[in-house]
C-alpha positions, 0 to 999 in steps of 0.5 A, spaced: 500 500 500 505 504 501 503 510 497 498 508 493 493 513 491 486 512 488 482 516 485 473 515 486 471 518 479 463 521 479 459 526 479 456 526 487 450 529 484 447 529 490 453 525 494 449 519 497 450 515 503 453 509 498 458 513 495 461 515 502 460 508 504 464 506 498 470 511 500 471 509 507 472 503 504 476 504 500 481 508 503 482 501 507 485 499 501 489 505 499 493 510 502 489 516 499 483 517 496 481 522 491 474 523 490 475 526 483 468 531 482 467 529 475 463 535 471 462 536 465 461 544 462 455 542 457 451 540 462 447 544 468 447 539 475 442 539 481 447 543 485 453 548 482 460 544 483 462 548 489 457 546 492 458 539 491 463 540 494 461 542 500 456 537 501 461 532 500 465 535 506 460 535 509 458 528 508 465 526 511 464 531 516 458 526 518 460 519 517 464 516 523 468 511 519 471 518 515 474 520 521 483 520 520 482 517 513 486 519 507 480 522 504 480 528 498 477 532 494 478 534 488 474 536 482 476 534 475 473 539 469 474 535 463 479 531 459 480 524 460 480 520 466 486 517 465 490 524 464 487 526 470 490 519 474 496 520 471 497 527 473 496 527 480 499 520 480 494 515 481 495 508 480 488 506 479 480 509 479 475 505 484 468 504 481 463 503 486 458 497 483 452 495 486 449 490 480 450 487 474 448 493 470 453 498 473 458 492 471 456 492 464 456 500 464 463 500 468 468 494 464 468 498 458 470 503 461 476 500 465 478 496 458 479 503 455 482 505 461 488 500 461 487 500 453 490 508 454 496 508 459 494 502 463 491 504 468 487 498 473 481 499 475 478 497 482 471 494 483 468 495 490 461 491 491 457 496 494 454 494 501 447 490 499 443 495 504 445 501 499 444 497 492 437 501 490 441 508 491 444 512 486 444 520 485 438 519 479 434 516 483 435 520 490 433 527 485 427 523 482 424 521 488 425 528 492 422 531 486 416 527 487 415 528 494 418 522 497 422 521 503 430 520 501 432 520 510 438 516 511 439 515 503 443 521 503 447 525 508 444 529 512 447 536 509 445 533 502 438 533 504 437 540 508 440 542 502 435 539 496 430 541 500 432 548 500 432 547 493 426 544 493 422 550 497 426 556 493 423 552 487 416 551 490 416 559 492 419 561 485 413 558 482 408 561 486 411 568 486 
């Protein structure tokens, strides 16, 4: 393990509890952990990258397993992944997996990444109590009314339905 980074690639739009659970997990594995807020400019988030950012520090902030952990963030604005990787001197991406689908969509991506400078990529099973979490999921319900306590960290909660109140008062007003 030595000095080994990682880097744990997504959008966090919004950061889940599985995407924390991942983190904390894999920090075990290597000596530092680069969450690496991938964003790209075409396109307009739920929350501003800044915030993202944020909300993930927070999130850490929050979760007793990311306490002294080698933990990072770091927020990527384009070009290719393995560039990014071997500019901050990563020896691998961590992907989070939480079924089959993600698998199918993920291994392409890790063979064009090994294709490109031979860079591995990890797998990390996502807890099975996690599995039906992703950032999609979590804006669609929360749009809808739905209950998303204990699916995200209390910060990213406070904050959708911040958003959500802003854009309720906006369309009355």
């Amino acid at each position: 393990m030595a000095h080994m980074k990682v880097v744990l690639p997504g959008s966090y739009d919004p950061v889940t509890v599985g995407h924390i659970d991942v983190a904390v997990r894999a920090a075990v594995l290597f000596a530092e952990v680069v969450i690496a807020v991938v964003h790209n400019p075409k396109k307009t988030g739920f929350f501003p990258l800044p915030e993202r950012i944020a909300l993930i520090e927070a999130a850490l902030a929050e979760h007793p397993g990311a306490q002294g952990k080698n933990i990072v963030i770091d927020d990527v604005p384009g070009g290719l992944l393995v560039d990014y990787c071997t500019r901050i001197g990563a020896v691998a991406v961590a992907k989070g997996l939480r079924g089959e689908t993600d698998y199918a969509y993920e291994l392409p991506m890790a063979h064009m990444n090994r294709h490109l400078t031979g860079l591995e990529t990890v797998f990390v099973p996502g807890d099975p109590a996690l599995a039906h979490i992703s950032s999609s999921l979590i804006r669609e319900v929360h749009a809808l009314g739905g209950d998303i306590e204990g699916l995200v960290p209390s910060a990213v909660k406070s904050a959708m339905d911040a958003a959500r109140a802003d854009r309720e008062e906006s369309a009355r007003g």
